[in-house]
C-alpha positions as CSV (number, residue, x, y, z in Angstrom):
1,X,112.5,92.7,116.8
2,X,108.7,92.8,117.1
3,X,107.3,89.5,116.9
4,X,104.8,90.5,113.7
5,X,107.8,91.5,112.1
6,X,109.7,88.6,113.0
7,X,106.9,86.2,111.5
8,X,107.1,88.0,108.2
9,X,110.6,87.4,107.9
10,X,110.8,83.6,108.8
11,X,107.6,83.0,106.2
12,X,110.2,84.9,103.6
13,X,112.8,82.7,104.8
14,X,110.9,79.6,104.8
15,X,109.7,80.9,101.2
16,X,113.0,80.8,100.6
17,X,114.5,77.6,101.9
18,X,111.3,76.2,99.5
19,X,113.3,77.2,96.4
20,X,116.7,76.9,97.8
21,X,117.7,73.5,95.9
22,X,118.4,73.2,92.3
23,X,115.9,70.9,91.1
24,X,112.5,72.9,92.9
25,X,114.6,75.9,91.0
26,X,114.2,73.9,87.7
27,X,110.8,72.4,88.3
28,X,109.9,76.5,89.2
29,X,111.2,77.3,85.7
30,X,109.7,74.5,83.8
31,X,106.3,75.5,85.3
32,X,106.6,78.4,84.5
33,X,106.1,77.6,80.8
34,X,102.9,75.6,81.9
35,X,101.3,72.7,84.1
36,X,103.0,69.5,84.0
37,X,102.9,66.5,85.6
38,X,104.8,64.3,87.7
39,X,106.0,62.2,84.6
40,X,107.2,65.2,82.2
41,X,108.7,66.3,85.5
42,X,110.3,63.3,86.4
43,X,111.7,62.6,82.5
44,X,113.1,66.2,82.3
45,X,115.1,66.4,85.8
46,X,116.2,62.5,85.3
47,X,115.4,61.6,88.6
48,X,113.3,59.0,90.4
49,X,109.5,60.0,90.5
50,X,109.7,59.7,94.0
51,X,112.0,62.4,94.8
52,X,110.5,64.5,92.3
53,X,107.2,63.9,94.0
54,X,109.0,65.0,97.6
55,X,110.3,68.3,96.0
56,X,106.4,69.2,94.3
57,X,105.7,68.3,97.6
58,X,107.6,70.9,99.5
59,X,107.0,73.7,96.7
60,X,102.8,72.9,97.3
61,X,103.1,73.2,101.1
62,X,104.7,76.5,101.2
63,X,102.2,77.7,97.9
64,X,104.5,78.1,95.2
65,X,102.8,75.2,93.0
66,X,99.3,73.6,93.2
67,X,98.1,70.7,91.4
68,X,95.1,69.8,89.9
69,X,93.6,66.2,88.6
70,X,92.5,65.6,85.0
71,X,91.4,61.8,85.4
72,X,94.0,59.9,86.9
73,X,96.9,62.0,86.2
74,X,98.0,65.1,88.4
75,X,99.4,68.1,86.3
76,X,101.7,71.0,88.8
77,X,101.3,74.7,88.0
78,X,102.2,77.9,89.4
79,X,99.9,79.3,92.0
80,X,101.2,82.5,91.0
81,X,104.1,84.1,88.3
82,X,104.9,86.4,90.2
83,X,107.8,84.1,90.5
84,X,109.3,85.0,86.8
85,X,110.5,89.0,87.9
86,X,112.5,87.3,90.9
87,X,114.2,84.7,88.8
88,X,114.9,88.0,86.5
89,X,116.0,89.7,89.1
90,X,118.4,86.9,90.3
91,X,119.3,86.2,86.4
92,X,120.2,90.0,86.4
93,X,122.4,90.5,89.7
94,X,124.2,86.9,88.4
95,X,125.4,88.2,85.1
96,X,126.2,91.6,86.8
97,X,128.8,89.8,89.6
98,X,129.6,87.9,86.8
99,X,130.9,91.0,84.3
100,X,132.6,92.7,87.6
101,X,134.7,89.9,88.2
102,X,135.9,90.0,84.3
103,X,136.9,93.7,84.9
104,X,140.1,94.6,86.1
105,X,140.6,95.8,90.0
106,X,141.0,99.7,89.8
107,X,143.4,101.2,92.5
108,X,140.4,102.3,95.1
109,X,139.3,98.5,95.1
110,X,143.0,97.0,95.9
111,X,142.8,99.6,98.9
């Protein structure tokens, strides 16, 4: 593999890895309704601030969220929604592995 190409698919995979745990999925989807900060954060997952902190943490170093001071509190928003059509999209091939496996096996898939 050339090594441009190669670079463009470990930043995809490190993209990836970045939303690859439940609670930066959930903190991906609450911001996506608007900036919060770390407390609304925290109180919605029901975790210590510190890990949530860690978790903002990795999403802002690989761009998904950036954070802005009002005073002394720091509110988290998306950098970007381009975001919301992906979780769609994974939404949409969920549900559709999800109706397949309701349907009965027809003779050309028991081989």
């Amino acid at each position: 593999m050339h090594p441009e190409i190669r670079h463009r698919y470990e930043e995809r995979a490190r993209f990836l890895k970045a939303l690859s745990h439940p609670t930066r999925l959930f903190i991906v989807d609450e911001l996506t309704r608007g900036k919060r900060c770390v407390h609304e954060l925290t109180a919605a997952i029901g975790d210590d601030i510190s890990t949530v902190s860690k978790h903002l943490s990795i999403l802002r170093s690989i761009g998904i969220v950036r954070d802005e001071r009002c005073g002394n509190m720091v509110y988290y928003a998306l950098r970007t929604t381009c975001i919301v059509p992906f979780f769609s999209c994974i939404e949409s091939m969920r549900n559709d592995i999800a109706c397949r496996s309701c349907l009965p096996e027809t003779v050309e898939e028991r081989g």
